[in-house]
PDB file of N, CA, C and O in Angstrom:
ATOM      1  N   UNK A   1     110.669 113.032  98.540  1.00  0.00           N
ATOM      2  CA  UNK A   1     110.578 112.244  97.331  1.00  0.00           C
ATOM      3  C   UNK A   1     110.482 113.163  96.123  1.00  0.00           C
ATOM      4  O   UNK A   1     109.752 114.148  96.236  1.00  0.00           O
ATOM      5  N   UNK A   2     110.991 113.005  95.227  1.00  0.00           N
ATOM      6  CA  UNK A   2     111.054 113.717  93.487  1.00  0.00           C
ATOM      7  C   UNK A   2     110.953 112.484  92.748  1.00  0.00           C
ATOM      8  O   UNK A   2     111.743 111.545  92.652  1.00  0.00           O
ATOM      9  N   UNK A   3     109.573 112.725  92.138  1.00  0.00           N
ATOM     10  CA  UNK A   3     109.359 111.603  91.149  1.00  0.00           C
ATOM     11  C   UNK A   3     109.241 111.822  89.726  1.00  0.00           C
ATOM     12  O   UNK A   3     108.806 112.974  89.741  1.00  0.00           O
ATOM     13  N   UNK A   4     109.330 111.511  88.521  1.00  0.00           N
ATOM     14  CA  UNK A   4     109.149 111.530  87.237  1.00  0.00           C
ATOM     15  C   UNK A   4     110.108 112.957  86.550  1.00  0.00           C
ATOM     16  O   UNK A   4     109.841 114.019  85.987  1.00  0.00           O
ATOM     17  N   UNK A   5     111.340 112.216  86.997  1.00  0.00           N
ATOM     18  CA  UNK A   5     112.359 113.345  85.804  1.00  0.00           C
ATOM     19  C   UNK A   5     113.090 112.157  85.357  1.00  0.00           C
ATOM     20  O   UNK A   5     112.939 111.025  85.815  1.00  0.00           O
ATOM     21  N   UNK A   6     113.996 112.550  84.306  1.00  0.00           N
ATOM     22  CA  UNK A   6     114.816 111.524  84.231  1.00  0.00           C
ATOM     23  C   UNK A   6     116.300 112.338  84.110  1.00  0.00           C
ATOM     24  O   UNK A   6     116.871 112.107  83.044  1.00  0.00           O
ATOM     25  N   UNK A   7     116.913 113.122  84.897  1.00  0.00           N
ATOM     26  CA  UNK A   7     117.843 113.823  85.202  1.00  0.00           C
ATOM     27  C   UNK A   7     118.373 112.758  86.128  1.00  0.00           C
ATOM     28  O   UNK A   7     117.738 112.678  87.179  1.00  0.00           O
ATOM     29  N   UNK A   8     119.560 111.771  85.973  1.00  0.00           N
ATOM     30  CA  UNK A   8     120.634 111.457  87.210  1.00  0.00           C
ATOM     31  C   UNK A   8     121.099 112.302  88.079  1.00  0.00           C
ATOM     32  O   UNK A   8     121.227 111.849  89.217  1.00  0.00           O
ATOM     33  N   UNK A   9     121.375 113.316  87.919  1.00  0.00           N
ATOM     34  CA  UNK A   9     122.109 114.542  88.903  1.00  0.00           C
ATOM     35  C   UNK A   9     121.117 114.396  90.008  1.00  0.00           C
ATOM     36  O   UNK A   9     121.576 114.302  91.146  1.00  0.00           O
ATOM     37  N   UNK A  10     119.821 114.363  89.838  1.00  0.00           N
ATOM     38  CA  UNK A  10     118.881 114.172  90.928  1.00  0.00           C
ATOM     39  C   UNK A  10     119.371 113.027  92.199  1.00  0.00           C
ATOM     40  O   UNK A  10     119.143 113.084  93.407  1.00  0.00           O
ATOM     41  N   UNK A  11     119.998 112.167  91.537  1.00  0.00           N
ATOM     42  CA  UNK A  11     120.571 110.822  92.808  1.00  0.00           C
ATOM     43  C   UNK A  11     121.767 111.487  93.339  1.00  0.00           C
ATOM     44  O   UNK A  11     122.400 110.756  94.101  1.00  0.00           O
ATOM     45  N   UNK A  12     122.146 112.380  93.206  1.00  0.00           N
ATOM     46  CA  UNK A  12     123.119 113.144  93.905  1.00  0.00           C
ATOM     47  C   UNK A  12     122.531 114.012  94.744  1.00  0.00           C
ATOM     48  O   UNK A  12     122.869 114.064  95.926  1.00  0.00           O
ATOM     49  N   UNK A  13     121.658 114.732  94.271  1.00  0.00           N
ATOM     50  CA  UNK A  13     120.366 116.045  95.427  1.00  0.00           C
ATOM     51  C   UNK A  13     120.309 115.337  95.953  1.00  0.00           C
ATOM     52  O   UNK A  13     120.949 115.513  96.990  1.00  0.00           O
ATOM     53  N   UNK A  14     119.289 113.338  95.831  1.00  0.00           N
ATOM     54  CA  UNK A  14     119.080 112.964  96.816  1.00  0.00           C
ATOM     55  C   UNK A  14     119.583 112.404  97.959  1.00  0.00           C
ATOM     56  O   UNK A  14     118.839 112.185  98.915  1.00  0.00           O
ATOM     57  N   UNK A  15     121.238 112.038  97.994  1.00  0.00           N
ATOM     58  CA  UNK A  15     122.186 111.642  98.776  1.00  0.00           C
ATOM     59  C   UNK A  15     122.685 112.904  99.900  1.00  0.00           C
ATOM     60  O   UNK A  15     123.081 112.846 101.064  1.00  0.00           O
ATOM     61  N   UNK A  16     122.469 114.002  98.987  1.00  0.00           N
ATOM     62  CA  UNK A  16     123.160 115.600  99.948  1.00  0.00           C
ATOM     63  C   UNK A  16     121.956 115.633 100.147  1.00  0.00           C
ATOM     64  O   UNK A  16     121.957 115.947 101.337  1.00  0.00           O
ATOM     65  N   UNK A  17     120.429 115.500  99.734  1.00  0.00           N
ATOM     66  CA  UNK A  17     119.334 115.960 100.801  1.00  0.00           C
ATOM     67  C   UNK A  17     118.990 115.238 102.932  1.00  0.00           C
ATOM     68  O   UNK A  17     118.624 115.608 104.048  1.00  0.00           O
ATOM     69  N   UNK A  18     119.676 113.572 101.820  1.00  0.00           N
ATOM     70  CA  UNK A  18     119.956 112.852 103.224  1.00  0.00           C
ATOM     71  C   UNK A  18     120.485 113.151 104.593  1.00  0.00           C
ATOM     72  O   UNK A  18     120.138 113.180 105.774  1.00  0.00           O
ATOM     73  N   UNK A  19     122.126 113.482 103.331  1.00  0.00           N
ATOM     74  CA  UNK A  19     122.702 114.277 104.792  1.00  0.00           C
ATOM     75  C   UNK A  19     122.596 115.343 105.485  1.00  0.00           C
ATOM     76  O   UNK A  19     123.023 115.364 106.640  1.00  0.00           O
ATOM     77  N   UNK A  20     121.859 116.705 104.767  1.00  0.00           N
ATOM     78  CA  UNK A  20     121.674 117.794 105.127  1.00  0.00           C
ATOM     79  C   UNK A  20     119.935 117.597 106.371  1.00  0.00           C
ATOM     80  O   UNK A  20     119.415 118.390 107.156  1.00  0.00           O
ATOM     81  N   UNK A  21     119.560 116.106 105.939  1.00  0.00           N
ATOM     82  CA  UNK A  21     118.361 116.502 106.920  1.00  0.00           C
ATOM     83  C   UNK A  21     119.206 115.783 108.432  1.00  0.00           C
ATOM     84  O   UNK A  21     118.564 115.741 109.481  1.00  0.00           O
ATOM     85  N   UNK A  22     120.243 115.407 108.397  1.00  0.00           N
ATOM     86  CA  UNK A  22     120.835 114.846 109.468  1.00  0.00           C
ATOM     87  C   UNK A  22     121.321 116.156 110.488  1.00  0.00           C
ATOM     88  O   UNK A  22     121.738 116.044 111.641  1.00  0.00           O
ATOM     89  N   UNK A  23     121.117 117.562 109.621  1.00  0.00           N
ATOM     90  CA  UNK A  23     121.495 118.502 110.764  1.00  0.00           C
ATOM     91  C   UNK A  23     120.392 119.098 111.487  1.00  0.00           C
ATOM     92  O   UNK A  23     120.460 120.073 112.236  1.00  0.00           O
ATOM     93  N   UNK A  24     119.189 118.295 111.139  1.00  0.00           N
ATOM     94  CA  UNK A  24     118.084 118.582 111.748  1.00  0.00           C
ATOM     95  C   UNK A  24     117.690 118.018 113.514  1.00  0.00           C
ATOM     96  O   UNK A  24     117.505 116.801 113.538  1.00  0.00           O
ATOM     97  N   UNK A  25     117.580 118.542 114.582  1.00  0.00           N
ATOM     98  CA  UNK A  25     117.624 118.589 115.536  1.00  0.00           C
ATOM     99  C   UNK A  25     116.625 117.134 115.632  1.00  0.00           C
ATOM    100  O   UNK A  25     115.570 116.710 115.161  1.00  0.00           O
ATOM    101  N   UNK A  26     117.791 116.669 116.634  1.00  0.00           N
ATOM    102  CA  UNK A  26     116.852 115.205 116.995  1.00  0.00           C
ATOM    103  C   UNK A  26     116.516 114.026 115.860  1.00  0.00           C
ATOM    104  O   UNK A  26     115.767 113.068 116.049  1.00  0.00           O
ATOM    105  N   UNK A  27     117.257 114.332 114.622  1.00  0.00           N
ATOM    106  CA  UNK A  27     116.987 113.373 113.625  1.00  0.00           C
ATOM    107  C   UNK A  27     118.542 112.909 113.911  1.00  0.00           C
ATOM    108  O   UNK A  27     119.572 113.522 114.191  1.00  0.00           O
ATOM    109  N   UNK A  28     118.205 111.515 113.703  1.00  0.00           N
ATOM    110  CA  UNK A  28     119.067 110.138 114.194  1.00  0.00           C
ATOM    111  C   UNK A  28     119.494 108.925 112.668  1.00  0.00           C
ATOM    112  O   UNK A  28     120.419 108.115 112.608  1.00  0.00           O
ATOM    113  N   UNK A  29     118.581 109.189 111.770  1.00  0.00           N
ATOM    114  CA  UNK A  29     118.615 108.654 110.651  1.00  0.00           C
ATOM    115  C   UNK A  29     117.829 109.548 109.283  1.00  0.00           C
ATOM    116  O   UNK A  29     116.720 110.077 109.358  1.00  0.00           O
ATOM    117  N   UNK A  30     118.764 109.541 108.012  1.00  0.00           N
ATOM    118  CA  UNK A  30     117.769 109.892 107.067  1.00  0.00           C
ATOM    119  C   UNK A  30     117.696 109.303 105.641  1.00  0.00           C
ATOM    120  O   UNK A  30     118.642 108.882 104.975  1.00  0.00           O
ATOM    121  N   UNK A  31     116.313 109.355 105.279  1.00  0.00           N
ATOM    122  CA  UNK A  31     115.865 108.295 103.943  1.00  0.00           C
ATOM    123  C   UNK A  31     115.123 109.363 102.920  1.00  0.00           C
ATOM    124  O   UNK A  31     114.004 109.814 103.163  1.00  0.00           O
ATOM    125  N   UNK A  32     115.912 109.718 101.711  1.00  0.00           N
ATOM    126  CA  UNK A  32     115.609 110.435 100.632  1.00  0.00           C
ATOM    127  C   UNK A  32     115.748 109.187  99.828  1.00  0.00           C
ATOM    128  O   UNK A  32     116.466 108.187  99.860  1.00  0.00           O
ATOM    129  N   UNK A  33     114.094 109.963  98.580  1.00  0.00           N
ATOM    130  CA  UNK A  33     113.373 108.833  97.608  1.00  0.00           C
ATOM    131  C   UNK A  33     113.831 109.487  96.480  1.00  0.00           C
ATOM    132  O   UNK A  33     113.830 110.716  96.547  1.00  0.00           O
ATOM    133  N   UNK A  34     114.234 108.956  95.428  1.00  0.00           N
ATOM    134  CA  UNK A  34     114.221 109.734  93.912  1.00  0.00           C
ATOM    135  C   UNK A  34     113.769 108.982  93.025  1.00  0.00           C
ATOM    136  O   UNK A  34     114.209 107.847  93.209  1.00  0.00           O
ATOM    137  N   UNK A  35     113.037 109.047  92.056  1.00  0.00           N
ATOM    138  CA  UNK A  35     112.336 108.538  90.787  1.00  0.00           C
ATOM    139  C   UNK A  35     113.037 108.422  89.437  1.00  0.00           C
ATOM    140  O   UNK A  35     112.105 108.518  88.638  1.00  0.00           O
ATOM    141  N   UNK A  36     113.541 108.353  89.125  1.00  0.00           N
ATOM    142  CA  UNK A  36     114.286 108.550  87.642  1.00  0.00           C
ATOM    143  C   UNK A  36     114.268 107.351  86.611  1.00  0.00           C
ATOM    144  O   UNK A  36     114.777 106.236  86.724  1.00  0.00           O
ATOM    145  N   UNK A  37     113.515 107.913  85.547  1.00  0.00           N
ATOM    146  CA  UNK A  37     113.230 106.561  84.765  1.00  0.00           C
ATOM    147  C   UNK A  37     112.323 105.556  85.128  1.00  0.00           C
ATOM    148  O   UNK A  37     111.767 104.957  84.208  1.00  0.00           O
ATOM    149  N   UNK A  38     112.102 105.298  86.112  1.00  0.00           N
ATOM    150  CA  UNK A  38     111.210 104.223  86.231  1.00  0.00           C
ATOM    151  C   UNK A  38     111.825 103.081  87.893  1.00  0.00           C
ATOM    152  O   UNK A  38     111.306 102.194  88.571  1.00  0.00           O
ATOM    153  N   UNK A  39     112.858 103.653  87.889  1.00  0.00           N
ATOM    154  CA  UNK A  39     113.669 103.686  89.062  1.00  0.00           C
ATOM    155  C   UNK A  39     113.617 104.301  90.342  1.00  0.00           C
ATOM    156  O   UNK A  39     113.450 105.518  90.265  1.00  0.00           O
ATOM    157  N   UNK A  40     113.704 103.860  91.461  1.00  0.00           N
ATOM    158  CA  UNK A  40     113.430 104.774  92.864  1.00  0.00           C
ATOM    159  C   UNK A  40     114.648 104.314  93.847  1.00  0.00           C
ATOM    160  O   UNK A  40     114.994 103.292  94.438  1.00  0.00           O
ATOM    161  N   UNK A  41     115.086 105.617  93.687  1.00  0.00           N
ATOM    162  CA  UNK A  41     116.926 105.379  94.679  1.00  0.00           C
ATOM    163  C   UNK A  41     116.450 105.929  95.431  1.00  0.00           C
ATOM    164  O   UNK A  41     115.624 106.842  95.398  1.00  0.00           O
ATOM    165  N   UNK A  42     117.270 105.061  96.733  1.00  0.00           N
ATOM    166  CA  UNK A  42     116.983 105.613  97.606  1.00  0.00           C
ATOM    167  C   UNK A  42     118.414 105.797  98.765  1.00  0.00           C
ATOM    168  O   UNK A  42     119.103 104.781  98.855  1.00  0.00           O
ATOM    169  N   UNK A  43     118.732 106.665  99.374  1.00  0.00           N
ATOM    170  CA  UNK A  43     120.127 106.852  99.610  1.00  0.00           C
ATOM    171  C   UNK A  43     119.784 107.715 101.275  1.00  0.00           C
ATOM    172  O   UNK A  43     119.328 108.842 101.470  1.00  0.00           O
ATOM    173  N   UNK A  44     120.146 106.829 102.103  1.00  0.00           N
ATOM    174  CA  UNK A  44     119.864 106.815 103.296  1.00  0.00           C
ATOM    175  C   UNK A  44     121.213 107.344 104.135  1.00  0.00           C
ATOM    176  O   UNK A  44     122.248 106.980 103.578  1.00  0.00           O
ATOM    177  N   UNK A  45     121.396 108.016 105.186  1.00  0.00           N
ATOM    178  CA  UNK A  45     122.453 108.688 106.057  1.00  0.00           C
ATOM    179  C   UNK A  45     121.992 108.500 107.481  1.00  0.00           C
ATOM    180  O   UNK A  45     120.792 108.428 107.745  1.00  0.00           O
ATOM    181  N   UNK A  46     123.020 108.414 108.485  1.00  0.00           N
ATOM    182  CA  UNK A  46     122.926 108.266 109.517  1.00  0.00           C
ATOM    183  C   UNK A  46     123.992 108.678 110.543  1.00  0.00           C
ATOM    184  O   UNK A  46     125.172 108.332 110.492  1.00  0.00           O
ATOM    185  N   UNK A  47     123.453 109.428 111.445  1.00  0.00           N
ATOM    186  CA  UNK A  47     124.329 109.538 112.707  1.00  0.00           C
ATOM    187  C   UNK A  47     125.576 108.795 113.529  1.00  0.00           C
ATOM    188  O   UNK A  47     126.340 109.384 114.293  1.00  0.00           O
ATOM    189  N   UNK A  48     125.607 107.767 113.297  1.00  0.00           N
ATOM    190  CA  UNK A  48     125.798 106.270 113.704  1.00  0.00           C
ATOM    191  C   UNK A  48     125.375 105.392 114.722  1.00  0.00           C
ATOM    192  O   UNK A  48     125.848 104.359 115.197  1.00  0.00           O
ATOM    193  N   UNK A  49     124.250 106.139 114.962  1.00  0.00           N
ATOM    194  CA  UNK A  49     123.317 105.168 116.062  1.00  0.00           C
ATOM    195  C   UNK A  49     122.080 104.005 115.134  1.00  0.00           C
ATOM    196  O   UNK A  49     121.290 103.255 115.707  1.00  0.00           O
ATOM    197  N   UNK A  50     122.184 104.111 114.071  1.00  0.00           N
ATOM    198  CA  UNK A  50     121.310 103.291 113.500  1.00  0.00           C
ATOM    199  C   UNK A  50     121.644 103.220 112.441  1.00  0.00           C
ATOM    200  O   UNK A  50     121.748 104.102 111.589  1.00  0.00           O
ATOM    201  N   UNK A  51     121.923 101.742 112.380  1.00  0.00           N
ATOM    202  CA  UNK A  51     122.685 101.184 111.434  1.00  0.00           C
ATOM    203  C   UNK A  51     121.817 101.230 109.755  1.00  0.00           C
ATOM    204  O   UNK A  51     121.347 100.104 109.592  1.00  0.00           O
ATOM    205  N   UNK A  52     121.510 102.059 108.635  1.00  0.00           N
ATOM    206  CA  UNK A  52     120.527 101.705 108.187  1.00  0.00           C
ATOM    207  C   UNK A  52     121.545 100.944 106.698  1.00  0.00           C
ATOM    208  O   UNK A  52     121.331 101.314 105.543  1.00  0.00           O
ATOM    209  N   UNK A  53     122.517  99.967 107.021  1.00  0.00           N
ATOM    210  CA  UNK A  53     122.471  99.251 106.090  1.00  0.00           C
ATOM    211  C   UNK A  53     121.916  98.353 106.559  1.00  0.00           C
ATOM    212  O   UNK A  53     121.661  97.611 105.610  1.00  0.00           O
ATOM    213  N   UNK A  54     121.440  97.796 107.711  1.00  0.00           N
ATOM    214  CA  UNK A  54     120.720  96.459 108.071  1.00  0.00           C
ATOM    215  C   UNK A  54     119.577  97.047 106.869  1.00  0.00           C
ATOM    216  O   UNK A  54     119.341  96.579 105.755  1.00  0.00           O
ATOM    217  N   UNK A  55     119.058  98.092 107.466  1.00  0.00           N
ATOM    218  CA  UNK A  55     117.397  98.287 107.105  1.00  0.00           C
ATOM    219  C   UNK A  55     117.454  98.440 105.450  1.00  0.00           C
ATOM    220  O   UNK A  55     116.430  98.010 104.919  1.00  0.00           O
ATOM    221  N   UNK A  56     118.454  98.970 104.526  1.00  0.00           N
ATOM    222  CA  UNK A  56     117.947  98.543 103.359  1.00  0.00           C
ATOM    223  C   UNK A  56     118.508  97.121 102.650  1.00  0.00           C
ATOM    224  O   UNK A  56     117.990  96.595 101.665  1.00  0.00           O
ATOM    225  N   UNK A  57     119.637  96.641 103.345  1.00  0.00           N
ATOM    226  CA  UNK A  57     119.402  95.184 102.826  1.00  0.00           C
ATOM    227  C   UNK A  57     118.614  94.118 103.104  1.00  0.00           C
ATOM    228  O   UNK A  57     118.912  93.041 102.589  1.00  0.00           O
ATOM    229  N   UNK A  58     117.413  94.217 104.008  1.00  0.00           N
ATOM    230  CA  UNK A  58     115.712  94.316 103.142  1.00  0.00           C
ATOM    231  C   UNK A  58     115.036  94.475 101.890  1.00  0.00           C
ATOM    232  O   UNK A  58     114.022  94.078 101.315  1.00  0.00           O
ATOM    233  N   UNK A  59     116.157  95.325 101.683  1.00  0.00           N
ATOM    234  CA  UNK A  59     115.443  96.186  99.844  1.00  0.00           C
ATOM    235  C   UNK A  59     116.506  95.797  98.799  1.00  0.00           C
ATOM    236  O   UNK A  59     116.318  96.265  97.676  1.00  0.00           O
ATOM    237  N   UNK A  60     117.721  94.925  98.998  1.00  0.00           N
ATOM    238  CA  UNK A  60     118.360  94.455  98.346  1.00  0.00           C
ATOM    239  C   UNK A  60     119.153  95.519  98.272  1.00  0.00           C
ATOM    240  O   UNK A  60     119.793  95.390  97.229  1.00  0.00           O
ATOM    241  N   UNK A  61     119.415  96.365  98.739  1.00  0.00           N
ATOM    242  CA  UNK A  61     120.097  97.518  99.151  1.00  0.00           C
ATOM    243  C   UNK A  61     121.681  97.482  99.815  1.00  0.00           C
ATOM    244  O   UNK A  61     122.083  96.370 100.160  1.00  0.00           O
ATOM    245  N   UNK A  62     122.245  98.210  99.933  1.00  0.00           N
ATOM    246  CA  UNK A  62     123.699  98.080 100.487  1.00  0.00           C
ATOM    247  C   UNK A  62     124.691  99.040 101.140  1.00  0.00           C
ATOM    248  O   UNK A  62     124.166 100.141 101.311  1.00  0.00           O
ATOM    249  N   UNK A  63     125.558  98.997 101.428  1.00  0.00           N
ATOM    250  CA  UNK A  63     126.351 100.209 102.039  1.00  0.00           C
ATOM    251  C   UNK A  63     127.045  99.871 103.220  1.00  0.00           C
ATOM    252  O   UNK A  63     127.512  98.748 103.407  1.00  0.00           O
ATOM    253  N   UNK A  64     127.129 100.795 104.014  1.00  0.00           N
ATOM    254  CA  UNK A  64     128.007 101.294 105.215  1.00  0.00           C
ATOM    255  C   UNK A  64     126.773 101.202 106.475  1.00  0.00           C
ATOM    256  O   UNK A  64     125.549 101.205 106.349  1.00  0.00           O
ATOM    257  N   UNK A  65     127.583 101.124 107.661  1.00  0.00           N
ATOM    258  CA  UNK A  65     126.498 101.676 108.738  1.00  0.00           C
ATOM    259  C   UNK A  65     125.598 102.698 108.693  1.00  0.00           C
ATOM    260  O   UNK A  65     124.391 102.880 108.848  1.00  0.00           O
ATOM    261  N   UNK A  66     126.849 103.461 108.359  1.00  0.00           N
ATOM    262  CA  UNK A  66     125.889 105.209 108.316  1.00  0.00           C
ATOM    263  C   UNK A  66     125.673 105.632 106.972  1.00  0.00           C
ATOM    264  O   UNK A  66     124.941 106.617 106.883  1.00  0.00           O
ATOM    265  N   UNK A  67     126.079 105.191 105.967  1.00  0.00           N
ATOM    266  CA  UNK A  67     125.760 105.531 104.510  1.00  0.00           C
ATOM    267  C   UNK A  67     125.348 104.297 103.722  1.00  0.00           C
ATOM    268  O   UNK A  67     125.999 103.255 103.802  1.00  0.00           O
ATOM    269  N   UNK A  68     124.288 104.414 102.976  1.00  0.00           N
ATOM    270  CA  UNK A  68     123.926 102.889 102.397  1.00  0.00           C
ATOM    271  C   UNK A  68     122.891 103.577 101.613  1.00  0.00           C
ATOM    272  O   UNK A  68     122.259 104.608 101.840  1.00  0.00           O
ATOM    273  N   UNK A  69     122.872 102.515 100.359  1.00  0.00           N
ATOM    274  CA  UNK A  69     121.210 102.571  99.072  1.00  0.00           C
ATOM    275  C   UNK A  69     121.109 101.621  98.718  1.00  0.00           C
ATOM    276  O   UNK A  69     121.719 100.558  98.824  1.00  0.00           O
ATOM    277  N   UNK A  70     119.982 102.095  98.076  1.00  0.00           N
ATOM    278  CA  UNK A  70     119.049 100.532  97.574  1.00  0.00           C
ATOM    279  C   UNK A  70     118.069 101.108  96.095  1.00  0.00           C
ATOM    280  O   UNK A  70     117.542 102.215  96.202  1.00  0.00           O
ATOM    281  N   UNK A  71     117.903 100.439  94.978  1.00  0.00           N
ATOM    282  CA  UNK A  71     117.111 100.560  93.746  1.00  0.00           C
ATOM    283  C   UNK A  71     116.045  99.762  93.140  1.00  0.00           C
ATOM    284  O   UNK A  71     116.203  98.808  92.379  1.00  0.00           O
ATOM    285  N   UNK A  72     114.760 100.338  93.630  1.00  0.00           N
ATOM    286  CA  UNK A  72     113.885  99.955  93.336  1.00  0.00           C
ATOM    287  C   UNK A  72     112.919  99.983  91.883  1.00  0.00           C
ATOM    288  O   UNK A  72     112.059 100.802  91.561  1.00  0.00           O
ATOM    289  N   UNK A  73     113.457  98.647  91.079  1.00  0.00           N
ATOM    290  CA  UNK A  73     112.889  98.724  89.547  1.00  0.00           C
ATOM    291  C   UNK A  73     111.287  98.673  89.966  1.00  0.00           C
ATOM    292  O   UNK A  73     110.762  98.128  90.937  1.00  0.00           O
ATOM    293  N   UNK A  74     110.711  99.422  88.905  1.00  0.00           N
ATOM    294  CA  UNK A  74     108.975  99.779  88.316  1.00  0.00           C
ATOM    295  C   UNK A  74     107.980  99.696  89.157  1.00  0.00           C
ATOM    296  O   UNK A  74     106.918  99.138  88.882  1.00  0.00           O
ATOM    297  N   UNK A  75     108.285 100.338  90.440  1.00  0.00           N
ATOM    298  CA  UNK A  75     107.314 100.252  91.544  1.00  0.00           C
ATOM    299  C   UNK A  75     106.634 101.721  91.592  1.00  0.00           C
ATOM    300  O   UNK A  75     107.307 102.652  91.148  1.00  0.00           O
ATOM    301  N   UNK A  76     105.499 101.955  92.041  1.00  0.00           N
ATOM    302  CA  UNK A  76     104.979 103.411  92.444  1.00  0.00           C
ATOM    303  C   UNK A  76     106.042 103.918  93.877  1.00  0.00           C
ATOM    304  O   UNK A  76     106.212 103.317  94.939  1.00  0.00           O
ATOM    305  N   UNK A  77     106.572 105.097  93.457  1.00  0.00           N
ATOM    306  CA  UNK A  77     107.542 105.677  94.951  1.00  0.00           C
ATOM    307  C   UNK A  77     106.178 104.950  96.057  1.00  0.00           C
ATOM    308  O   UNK A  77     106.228 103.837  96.579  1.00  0.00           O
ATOM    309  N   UNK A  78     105.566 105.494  96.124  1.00  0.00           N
ATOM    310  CA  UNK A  78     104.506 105.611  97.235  1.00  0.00           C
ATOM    311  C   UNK A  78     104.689 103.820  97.529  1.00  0.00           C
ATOM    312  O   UNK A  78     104.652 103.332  98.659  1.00  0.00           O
ATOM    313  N   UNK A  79     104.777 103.465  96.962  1.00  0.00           N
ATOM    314  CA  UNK A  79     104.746 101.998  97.495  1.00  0.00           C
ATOM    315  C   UNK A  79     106.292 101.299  98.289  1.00  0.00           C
ATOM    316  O   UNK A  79     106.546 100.471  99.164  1.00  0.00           O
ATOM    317  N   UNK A  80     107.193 102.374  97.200  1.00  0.00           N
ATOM    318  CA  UNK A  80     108.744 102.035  97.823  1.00  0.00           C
ATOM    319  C   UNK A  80     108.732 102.734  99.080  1.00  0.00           C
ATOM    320  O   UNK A  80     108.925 102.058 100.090  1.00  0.00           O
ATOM    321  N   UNK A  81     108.499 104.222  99.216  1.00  0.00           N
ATOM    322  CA  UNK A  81     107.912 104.624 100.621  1.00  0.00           C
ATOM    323  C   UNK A  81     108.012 103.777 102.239  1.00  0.00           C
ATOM    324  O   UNK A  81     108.568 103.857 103.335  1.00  0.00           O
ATOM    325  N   UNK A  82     107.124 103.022 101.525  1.00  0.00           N
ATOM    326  CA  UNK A  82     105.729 101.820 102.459  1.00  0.00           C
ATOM    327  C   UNK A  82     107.020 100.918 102.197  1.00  0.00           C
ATOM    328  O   UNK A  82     107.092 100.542 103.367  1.00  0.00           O
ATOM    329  N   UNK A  83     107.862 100.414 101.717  1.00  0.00           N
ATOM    330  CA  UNK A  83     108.128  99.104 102.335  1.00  0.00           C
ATOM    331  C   UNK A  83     109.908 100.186 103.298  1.00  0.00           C
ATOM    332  O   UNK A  83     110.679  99.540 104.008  1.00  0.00           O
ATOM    333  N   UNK A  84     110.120 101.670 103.055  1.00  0.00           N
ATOM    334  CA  UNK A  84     111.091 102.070 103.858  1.00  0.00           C
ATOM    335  C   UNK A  84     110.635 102.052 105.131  1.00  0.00           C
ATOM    336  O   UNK A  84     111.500 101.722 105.942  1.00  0.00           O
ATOM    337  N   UNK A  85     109.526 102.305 105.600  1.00  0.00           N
ATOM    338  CA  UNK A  85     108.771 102.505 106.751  1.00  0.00           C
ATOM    339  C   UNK A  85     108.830 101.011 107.497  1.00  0.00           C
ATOM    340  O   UNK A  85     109.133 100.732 108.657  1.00  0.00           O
ATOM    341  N   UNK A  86     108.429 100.171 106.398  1.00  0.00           N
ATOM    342  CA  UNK A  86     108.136  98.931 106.813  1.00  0.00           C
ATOM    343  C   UNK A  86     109.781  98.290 107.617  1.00  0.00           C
ATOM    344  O   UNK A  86     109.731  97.829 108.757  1.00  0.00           O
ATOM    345  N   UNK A  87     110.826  98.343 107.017  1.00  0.00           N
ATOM    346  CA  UNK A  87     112.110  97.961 106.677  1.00  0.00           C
ATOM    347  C   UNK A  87     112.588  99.093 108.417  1.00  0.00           C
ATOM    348  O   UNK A  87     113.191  98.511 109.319  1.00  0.00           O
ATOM    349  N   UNK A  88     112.319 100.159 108.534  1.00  0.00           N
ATOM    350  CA  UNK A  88     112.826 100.767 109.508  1.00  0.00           C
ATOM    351  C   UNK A  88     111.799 100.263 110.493  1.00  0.00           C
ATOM    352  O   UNK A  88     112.226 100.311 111.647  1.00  0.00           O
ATOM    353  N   UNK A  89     110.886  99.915 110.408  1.00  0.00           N
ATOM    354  CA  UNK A  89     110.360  99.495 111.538  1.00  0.00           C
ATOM    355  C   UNK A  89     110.295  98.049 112.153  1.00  0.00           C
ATOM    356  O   UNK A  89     109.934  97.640 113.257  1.00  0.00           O
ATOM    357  N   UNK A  90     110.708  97.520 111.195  1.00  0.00           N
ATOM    358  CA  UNK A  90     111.143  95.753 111.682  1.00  0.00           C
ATOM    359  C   UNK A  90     112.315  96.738 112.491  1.00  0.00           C
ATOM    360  O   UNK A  90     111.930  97.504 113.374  1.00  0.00           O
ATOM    361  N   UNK A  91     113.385  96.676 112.217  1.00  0.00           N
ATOM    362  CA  UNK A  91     114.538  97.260 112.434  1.00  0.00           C
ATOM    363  C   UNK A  91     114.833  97.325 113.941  1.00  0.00           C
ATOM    364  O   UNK A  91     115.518  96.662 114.721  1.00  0.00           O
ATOM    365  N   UNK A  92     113.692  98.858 114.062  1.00  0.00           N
ATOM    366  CA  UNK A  92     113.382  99.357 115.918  1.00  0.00           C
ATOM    367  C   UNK A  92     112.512  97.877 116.274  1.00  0.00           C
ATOM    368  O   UNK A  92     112.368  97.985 117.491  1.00  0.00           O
ATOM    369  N   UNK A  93     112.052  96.952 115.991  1.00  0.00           N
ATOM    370  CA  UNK A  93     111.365  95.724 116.618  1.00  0.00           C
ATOM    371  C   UNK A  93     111.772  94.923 116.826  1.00  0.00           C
ATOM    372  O   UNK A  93     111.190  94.022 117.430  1.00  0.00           O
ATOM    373  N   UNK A  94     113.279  94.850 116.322  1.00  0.00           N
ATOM    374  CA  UNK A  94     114.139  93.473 116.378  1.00  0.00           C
ATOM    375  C   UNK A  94     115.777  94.488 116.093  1.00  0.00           C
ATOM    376  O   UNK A  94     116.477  94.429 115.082  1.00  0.00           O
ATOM    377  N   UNK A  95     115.996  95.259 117.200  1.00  0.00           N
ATOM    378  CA  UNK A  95     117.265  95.694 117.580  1.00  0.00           C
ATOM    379  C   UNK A  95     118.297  95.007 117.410  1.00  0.00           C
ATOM    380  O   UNK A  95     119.393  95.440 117.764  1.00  0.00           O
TER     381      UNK A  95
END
């Protein structure tokens, strides 16, 4: 998560941070947070074993199987966080 800049270029770090944690051994899905303005993007990547556009259109979110985001107006990250956790874990509970 990177919170309180207001640089856009940052929603780009956070889309290539997504995918670059996908070359991490045994990671199957990934969810990078960014803050900008008052805004929290969030831009999720995946292997293609887990679909995470189900899981952010929960968050009013959208995309592809394996590529998808979602924008969360005037919330604390820490709280947008908590409902990604929440959103991936319905998810694994109802396959």
């Amino acid at each position: 998560c990177v919170e309180g800049d207001t640089d856009q270029s940052y929603r780009v770090v956070a889309a290539q941070a997504a995918d670059k944690m996908l070359s991490i051994n045994k990671i199957e899905a990934a969810f990078a947070l960014v803050k900008i303005d008052g805004t929290t993007y969030i831009s999720a990547r995946s292997k293609g074993t887990i679909n995470v556009q189900l899981i952010l259109e929960k968050m009013s979110g959208g995309g592809h199987y394996d590529v998808a985001g979602a924008q969360v107006v005037e919330e604390p990250v820490q709280s947008v966080l908590s409902q990604v956790k929440r959103c991936v874990d319905e998810y694994f509970a109802h396959p």
